[in-house]
Structure formats: C-alpha cells, structure tokens
PAZAPA-4460 file (N, C-alpha, C; in steps of 0.05 Angstrom, whole numbers, plus 32768, in hexadecimal, padded with zeros to 4 digits):
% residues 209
    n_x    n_y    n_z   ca_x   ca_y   ca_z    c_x    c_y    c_z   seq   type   mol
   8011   7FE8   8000   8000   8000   8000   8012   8019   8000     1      X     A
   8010   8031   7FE5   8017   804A   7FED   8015   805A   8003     2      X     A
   8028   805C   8016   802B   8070   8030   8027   808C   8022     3      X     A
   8014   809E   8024   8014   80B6   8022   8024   80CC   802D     4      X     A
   8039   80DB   8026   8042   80F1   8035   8035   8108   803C     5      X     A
   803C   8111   8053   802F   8126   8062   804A   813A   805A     6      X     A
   804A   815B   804C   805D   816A   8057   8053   817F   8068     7      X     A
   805B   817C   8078   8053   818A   8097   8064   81A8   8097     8      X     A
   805A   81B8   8090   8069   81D8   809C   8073   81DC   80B0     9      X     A
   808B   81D4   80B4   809B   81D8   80CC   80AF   81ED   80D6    10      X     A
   809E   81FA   80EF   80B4   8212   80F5   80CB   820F   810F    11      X     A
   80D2   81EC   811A   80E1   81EF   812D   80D1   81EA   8144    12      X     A
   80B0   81F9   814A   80AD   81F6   8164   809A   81E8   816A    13      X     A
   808A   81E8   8181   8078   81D2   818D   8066   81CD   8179    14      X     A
   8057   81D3   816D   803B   81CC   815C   803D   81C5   8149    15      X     A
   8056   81D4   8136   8055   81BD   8120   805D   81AA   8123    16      X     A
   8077   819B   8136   807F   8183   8141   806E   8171   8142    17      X     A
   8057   817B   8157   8041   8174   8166   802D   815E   8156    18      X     A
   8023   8171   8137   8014   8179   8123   8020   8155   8113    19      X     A
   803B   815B   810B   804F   8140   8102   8051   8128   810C    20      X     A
   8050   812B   812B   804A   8111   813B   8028   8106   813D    21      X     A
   801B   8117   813B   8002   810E   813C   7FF3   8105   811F    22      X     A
   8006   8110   8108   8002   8105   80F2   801B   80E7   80E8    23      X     A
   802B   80E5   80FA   803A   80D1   80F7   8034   80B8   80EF    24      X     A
   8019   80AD   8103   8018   808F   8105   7FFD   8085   80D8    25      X     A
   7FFA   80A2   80D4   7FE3   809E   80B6   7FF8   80A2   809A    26      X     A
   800B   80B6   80A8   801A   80BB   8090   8042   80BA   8090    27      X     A
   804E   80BE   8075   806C   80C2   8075   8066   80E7   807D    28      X     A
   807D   80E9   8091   807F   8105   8095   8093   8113   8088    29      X     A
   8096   8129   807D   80A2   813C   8070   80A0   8155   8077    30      X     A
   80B5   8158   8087   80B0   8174   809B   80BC   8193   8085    31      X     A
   80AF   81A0   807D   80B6   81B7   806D   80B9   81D7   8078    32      X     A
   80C9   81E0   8079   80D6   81F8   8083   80DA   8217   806E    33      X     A
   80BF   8220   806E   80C8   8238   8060   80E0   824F   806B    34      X     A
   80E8   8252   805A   8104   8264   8067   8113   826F   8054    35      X     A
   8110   828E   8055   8121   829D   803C   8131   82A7   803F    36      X     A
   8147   8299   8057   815E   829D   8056   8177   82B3   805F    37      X     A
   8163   82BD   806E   816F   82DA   8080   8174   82D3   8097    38      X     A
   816D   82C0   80A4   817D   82B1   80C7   817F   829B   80BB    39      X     A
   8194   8289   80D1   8199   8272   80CC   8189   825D   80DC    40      X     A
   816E   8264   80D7   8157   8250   80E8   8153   823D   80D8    41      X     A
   8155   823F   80B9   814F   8221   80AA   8167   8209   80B7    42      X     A
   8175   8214   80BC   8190   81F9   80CC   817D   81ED   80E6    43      X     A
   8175   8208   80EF   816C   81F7   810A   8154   81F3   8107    44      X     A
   813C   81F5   80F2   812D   81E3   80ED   8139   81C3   80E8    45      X     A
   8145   81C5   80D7   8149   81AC   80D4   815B   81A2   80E1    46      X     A
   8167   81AD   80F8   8171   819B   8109   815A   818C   811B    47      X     A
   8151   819B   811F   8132   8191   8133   812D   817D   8122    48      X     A
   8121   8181   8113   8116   8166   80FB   8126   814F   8101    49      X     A
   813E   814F   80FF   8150   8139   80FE   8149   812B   8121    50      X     A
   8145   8146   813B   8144   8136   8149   812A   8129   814A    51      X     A
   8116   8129   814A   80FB   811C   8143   80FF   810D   8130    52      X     A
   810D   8107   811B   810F   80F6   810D   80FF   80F5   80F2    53      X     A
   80FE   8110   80ED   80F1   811A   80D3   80FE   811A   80BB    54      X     A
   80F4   8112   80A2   8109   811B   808C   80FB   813A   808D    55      X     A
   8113   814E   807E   810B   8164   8081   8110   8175   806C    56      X     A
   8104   818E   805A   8113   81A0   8043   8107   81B6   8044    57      X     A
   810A   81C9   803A   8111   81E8   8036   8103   81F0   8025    58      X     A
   80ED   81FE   8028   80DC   820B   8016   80E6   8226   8010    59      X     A
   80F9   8235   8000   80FF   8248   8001   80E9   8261   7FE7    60      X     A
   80DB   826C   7FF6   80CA   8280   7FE8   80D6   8298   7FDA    61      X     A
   80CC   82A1   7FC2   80DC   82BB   7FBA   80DB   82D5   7FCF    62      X     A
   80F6   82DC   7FD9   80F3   82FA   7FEB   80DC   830A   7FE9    63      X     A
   80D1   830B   7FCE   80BE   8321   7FCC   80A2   831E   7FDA    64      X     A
   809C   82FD   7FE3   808E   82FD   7FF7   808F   8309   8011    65      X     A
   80AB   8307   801B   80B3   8318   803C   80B0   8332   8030    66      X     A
   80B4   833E   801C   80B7   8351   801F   809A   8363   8019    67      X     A
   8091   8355   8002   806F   835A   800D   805D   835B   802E    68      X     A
   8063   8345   8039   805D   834A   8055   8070   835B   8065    69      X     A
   8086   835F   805C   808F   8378   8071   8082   8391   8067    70      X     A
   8077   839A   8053   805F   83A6   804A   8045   83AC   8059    71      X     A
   803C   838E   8056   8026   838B   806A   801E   8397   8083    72      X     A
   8041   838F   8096   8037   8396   80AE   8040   83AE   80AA    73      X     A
   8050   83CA   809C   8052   83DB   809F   803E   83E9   8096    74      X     A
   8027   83DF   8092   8011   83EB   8081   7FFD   83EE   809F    75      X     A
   7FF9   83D2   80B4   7FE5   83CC   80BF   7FF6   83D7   80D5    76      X     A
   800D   83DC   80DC   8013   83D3   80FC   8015   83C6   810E    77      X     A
   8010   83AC   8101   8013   8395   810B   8013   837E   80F9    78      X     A
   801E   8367   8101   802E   8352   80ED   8011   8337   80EE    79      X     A
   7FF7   833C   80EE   7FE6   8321   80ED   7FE4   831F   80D3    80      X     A
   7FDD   8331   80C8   7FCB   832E   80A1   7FF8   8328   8094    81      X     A
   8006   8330   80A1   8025   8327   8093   8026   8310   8096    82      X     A
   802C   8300   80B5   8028   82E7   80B4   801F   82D2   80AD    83      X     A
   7FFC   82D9   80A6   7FEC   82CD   8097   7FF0   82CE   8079    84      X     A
   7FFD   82E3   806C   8007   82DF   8054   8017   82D0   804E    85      X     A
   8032   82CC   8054   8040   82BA   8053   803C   82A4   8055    86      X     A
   802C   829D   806D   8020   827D   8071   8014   8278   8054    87      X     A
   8000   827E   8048   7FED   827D   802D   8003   8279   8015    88      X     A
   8011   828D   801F   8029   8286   8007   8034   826E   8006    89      X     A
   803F   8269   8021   8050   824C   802B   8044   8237   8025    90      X     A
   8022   823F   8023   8018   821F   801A   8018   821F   7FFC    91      X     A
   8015   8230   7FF1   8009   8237   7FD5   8026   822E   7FD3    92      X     A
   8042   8233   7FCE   8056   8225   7FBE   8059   820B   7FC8    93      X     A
   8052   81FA   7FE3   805B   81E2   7FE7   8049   81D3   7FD4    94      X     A
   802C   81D7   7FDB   8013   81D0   7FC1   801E   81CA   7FA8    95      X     A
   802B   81E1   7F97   8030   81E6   7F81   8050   81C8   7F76    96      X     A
   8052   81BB   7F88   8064   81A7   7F82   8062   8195   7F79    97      X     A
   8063   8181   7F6C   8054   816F   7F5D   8059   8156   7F77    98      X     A
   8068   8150   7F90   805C   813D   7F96   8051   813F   7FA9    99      X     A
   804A   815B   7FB0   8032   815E   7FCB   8018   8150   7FC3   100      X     A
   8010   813B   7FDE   7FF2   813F   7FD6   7FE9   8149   7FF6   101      X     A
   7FF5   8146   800A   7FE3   815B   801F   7FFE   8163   8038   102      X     A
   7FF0   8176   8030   7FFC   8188   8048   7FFA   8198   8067   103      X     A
   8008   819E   8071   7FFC   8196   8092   8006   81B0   809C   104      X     A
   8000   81B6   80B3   800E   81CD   80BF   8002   81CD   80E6   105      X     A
   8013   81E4   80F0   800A   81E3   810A   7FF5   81EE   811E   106      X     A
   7FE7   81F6   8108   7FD2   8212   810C   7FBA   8208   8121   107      X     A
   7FC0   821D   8135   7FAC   820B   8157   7F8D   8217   8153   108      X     A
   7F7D   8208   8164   7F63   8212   8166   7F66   8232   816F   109      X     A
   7F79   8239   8185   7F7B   824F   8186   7F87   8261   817E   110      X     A
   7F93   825E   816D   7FA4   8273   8163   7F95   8289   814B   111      X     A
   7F9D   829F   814A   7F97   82B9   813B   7FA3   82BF   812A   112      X     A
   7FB9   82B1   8129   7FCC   82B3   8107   7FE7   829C   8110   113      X     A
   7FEB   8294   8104   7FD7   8292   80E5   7FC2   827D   80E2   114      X     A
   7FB3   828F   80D4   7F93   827B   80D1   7F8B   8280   80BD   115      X     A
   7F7D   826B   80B7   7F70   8262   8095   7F4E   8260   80A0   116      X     A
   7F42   8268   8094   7F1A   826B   8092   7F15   824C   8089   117      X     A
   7F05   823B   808C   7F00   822C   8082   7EF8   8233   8066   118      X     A
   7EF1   8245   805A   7EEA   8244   8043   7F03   8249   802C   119      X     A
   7F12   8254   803C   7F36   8257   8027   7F3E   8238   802C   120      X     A
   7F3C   8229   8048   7F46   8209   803C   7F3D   81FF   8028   121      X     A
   7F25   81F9   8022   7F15   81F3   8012   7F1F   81FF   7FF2   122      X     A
   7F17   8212   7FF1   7F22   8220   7FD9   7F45   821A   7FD6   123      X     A
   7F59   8211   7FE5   7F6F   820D   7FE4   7F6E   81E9   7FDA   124      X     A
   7F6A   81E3   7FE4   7F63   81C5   7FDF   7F5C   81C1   7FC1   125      X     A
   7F47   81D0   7FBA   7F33   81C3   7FA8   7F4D   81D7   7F8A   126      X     A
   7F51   81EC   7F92   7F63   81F4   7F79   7F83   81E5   7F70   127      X     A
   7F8C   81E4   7F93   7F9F   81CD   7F88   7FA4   81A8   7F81   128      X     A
   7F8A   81A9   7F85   7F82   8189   7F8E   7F99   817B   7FA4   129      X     A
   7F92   818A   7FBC   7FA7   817C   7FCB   7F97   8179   7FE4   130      X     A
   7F9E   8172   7FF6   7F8E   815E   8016   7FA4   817D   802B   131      X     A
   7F8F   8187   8039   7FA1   819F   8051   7F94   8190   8068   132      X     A
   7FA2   8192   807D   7F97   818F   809A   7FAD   81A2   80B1   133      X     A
   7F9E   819D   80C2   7FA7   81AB   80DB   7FA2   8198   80EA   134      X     A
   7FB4   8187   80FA   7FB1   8172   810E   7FA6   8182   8125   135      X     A
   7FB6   8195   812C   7FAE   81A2   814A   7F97   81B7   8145   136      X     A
   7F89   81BA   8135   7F6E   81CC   8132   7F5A   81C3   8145   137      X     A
   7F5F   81AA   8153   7F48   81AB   8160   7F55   81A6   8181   138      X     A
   7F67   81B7   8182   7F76   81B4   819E   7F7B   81D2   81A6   139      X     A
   7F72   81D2   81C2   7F7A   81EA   81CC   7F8B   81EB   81DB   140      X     A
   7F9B   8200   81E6   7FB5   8207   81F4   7FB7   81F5   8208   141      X     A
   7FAA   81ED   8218   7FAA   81DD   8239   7FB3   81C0   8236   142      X     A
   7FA2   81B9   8217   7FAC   81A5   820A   7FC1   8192   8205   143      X     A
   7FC1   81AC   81EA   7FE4   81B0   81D9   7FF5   81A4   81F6   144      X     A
   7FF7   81BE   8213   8009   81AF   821E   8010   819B   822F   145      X     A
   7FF4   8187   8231   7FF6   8172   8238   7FFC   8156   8226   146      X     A
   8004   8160   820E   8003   814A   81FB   8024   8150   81F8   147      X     A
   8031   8163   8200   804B   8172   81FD   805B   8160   8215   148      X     A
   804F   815D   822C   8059   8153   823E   8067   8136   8241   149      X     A
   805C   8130   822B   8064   8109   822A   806C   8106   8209   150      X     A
   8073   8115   81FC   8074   811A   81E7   8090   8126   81CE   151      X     A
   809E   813E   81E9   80AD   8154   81DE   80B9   815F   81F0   152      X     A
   80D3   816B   81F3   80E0   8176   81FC   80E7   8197   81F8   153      X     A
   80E0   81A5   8200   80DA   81C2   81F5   80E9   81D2   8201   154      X     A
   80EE   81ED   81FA   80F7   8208   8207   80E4   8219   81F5   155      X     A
   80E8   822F   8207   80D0   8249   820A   80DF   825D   8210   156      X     A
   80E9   8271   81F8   80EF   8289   8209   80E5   829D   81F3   157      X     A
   80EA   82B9   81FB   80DA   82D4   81F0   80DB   82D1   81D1   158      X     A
   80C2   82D4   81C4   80C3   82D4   81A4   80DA   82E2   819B   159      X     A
   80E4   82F2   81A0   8100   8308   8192   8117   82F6   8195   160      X     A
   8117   82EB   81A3   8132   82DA   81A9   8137   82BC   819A   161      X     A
   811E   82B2   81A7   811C   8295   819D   812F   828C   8182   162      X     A
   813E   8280   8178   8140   827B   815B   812A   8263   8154   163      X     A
   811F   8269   813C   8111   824A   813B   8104   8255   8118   164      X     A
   80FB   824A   8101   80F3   8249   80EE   80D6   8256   80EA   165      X     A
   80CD   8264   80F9   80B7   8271   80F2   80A9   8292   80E9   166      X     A
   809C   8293   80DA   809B   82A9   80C6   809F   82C1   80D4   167      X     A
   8096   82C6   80F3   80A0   82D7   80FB   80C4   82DC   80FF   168      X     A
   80D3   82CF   80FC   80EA   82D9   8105   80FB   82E4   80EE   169      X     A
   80EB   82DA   80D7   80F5   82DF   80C0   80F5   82FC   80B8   170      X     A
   80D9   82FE   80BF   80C9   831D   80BF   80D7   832E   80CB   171      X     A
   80CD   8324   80E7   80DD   833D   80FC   8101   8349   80F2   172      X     A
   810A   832D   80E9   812F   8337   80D7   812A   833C   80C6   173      X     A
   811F   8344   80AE   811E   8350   8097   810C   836F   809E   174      X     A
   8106   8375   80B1   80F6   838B   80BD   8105   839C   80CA   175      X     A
   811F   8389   80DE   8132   8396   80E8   8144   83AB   80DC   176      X     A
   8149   838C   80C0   8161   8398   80B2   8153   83B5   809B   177      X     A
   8144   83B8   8094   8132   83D4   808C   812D   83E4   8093   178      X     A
   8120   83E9   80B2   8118   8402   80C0   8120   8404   80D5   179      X     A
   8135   83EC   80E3   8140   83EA   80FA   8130   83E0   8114   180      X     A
   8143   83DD   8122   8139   83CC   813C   8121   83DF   8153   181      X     A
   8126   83EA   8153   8108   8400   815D   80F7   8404   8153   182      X     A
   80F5   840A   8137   80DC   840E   812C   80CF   83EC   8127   183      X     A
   80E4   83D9   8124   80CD   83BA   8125   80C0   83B7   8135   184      X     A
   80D1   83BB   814C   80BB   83B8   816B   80A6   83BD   816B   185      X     A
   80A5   83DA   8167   8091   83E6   815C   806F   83D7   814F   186      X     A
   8077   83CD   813F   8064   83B5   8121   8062   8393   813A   187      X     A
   8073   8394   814B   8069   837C   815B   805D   837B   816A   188      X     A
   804B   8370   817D   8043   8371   818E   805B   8364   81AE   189      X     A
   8051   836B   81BE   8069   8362   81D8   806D   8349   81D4   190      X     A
   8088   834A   81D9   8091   8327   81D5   8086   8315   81EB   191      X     A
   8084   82FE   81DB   8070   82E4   81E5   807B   82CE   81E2   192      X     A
   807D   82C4   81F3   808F   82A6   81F7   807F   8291   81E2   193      X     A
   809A   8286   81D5   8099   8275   81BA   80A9   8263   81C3   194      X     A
   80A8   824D   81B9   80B5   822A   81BB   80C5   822A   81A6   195      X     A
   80D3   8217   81AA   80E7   8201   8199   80ED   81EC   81AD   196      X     A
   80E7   81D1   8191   80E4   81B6   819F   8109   81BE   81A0   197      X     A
   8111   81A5   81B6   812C   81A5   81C0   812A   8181   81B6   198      X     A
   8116   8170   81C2   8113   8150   81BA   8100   8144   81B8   199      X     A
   80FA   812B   81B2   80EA   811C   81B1   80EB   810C   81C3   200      X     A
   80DB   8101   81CD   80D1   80F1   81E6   80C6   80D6   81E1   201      X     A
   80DF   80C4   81DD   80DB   80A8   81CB   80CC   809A   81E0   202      X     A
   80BC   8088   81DE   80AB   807F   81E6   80A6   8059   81DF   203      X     A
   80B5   804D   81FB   80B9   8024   81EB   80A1   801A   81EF   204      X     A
   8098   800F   81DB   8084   8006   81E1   8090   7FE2   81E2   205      X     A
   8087   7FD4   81F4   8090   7FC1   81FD   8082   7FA6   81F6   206      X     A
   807E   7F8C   81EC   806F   7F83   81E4   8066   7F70   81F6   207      X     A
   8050   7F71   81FD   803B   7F67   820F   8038   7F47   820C   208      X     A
   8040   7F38   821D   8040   7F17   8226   8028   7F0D   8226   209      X     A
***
C-alpha cells in the first residue's frame, strides 16, 4: 500500500512538532521550513527535525514576499494581516510542487494569526487539488500543554530573542535591517514567550506476555 506524505510547515517550535507527531502514526512526514534566508534559523530548523527524526527541506520563497509584508505591517501597525500573508504564500508554493498531495501546519484552535476561514481552505484545496489539515485545530492551549508533557522537550523564552524558523523572526530582521531597531518595536506588539522543541520524548513500548 502507498504511504501518503504529509509536508508539515515547520518553524522549530511546539505545534508544528506537535502537529507531525500526531500526524505520524497515518502518514510519511516531511517537515518543510519556509526561510528566506536573512538568519540562520533554517539550520536550526532542521536541526530540530533531525532530532525528532524528521526528514526535512527548505521552502525558500521569493524576497519580494517579506518584503511585501514588511509593507503590510508598515501600512497597519501591526504585523497580523503580514503574518498571515506569508503563511498563504507558504502554502500556495509548497501546493504548487508536483509531489504535494497534503499539507499540514500548526495553526491552534486559539490562535489569531495565522489563520485560514474555513472557506479559503476549501477554496485552497479545491484550486490546487491538494488534502490541508491542521492537526491541533481542535486543541486549545491547556491542552497543547499536556500533550507536550509526555511528548517533547521545550524552551520558552521572549519572542525577540528566541532563534527558531518562524515568519515572525524573519520579519522582525528584515524590518530591523530597513528602519532600525526602534521603529520595529514599534509594528510589534510586547514580546511573548515562544518555544523551540529542544527533544523528543521516545517512548518503549514493550511487548505484552
């Protein structure tokens, strides 16, 4: 029987990990890392990958996407409708591959960006003929970190600092390097503690007499 691949949008930290293990036991995982190349977080994406035991690759998008959303948030004041662009983007080129057939990401019941309407999945699906899910869409925060507990090994420190593969860090450095380190602050909201898995939490299952 053909094993179907999952490529999972992976930024390094708890949920898409999360997202990969809970799609593990239906599909081959293929952990994918958008990253255009202005920090050196695609290394430590895929170092993480390697420790979970992911195969892993590099979605690299044309700049003129970051640089459209550094647009964005200099337009709004704040980086949600930026973030959410990029995400749309990130799926729209992995889609566009000839051996995607579905694709995954870490997007929580709670979260405010980045978020997709049920009616853009739909319409995403049906134009690229491809299968989207969100494993953790139907998990909320209290959850997420009880399933983290027996699961994953994590650190948590201030969004500005963290290194880890996700659209914000990319932003916030390409925002830096343009209008400088005060005026980004500015376009962010107060820093908020963000994850990166550190390990996986192997688990023997022992065979019963």
């Amino acid at each position: 029987m053909l094993i179907v691949k999952a490529h999972v949008l992976f930024s390094g930290g708890k949920d898409s990990a999360l997202s990969a293990l809970l799609l593990e036991p239906y599909f081959e995982i293929q952990l994918v890392t958008c990253h255009f190349g202005i920090l050196p977080t695609g290394e430590t994406a895929s170092e993480i990958a390697k420790e979970l035991g992911f195969t892993h690759e590099i979605l690299r998008p044309d700049m003129k996407i970051l640089e459209d959303a550094a647009e964005i948030i200099k337009k709004d004041g704040f980086p949600n409708a930026a973030i959410n662009y990029i995400h749309r983007r990130a799926l729209e080129l992995l889609a566009k591959k000839d051996e995607v057939e579905l694709i995954a990401d870490g997007l929580r019941r709670d979260d405010r960006v980045p978020r997709l309407e049920h009616s853009e999945i739909q319409s995403f699906e049906d134009k690229h003929k491809i299968l989207y899910c969100s494993p953790l869409m139907g998990f909320g925060r209290l959850t997420i970190n009880k399933m983290l507990e027996s699961n994953l090994i994590i650190t948590e420190e201030e969004s500005a600092a963290i290194l880890k593969c996700d659209y914000e860090a990319e932003l916030r450095e390409y925002l830096r390097r343009e209008i400088g380190e005060e005026e980004t602050r500015k376009h962010f909201p107060a820093s908020h503690k963000q994850s990166r898995v550190i390990s996986r939490i192997r688990h023997e299952h022992k065979n019963q007499v």
